[in-house]
C-alpha positions in Angstrom: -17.8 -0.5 -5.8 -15.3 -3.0 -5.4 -12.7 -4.0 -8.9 -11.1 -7.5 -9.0 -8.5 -8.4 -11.1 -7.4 -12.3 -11.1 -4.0 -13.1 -12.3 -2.3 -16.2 -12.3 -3.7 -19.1 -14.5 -2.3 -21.5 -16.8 -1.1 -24.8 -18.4 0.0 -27.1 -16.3 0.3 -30.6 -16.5 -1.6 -32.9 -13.7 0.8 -33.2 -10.7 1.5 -29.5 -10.6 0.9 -26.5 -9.0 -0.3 -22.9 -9.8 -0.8 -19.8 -7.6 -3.8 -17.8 -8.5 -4.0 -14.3 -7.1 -6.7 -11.6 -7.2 -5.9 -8.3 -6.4 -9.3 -6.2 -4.8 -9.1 -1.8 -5.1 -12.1 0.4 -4.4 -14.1 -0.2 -1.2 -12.8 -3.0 -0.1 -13.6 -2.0 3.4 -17.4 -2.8 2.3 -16.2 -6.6 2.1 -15.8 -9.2 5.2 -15.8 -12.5 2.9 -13.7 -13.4 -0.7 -13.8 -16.5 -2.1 -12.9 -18.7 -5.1 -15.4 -20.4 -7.8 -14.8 -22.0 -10.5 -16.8 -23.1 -13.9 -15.9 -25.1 -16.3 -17.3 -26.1 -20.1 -20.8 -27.0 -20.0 -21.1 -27.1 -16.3 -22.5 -24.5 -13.4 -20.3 -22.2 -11.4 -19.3 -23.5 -8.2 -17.4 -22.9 -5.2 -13.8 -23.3 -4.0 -12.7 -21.9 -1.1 -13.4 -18.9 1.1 -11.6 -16.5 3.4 -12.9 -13.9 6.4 -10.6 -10.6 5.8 -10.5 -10.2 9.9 -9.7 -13.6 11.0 -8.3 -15.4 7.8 -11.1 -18.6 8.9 -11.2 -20.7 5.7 -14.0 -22.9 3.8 -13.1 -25.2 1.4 -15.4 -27.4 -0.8 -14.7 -30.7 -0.5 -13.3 -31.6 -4.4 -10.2 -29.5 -3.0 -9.3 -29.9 0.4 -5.7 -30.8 1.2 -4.7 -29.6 -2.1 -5.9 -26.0 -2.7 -5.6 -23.2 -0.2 -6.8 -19.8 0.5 -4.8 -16.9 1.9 -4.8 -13.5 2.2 -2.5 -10.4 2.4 -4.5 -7.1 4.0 -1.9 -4.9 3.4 -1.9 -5.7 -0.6 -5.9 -6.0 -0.4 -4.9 -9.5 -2.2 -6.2 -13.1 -1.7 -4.4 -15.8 -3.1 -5.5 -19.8 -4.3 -2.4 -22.3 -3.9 -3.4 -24.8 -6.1 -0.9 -28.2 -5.6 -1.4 -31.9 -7.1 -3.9 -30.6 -9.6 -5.8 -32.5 -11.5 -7.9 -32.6 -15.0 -11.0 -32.2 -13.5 -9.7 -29.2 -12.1 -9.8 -27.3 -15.2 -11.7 -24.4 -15.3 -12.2 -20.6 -15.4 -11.4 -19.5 -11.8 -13.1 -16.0 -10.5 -12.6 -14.4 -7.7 -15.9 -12.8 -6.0 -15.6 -10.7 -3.2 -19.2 -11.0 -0.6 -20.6 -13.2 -4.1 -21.6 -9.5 -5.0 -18.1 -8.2 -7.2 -16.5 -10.6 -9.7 -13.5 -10.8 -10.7 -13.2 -11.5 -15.3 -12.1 -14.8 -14.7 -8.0 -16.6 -15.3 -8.0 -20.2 -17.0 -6.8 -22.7 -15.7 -6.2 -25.9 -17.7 -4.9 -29.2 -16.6 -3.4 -31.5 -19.0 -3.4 -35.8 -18.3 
């Protein structure tokens, strides 16, 4: 088994900037990819960005290149989402899913116009 726990969301107005982090515990040894989806209201789950746990390579969908990015720290078993210049759209409920097998509850993010 593999816990997530995503911290990091908030209000922010459009322009801004958030860092979402998600901390992984368990057997996290299991896990080569972790990624970030998001869903918002009325709409299906989908995905943000990506990141190997051996080589850091990254996948982003294309709504968010240049503005979001992925990273990760082994040592704390933590991935992080640098969110800059969001936008409304971007408002969501942002998970954190380690292999698209664990999931993390969820952190809201909301962007205001």
């Amino acid at each position: 088994q593999v816990q997530l726990v995503e911290s990091g969301g908030g209000l922010v107005q459009a322009g801004g900037s958030l860092r979402l982090s998600c901390a992984a515990s368990g057997r996290t040894f299991s896990i080569s990819v972790m990624g970030w989806f998001r869903q918002a209201p009325g709409k299906e789950r989908e995905f943000v960005a990506a990141i190997s746990w051996s080589d850091s390579t990254t996948n982003y969908a294309d709504s968010v290149k240049g503005r979001f990015t992925i990273s990760r720290d082994n040592a704390k078993k933590t991935v992080y989402l640098q969110m800059n210049s969001l936008r409304p759209e971007d408002t969501a409920v942002y998970y954190c899913a380690a292999a698209r097998v664990y999931w993390g509850q969820g952190t809201q993010v909301t962007v205001s116009s």
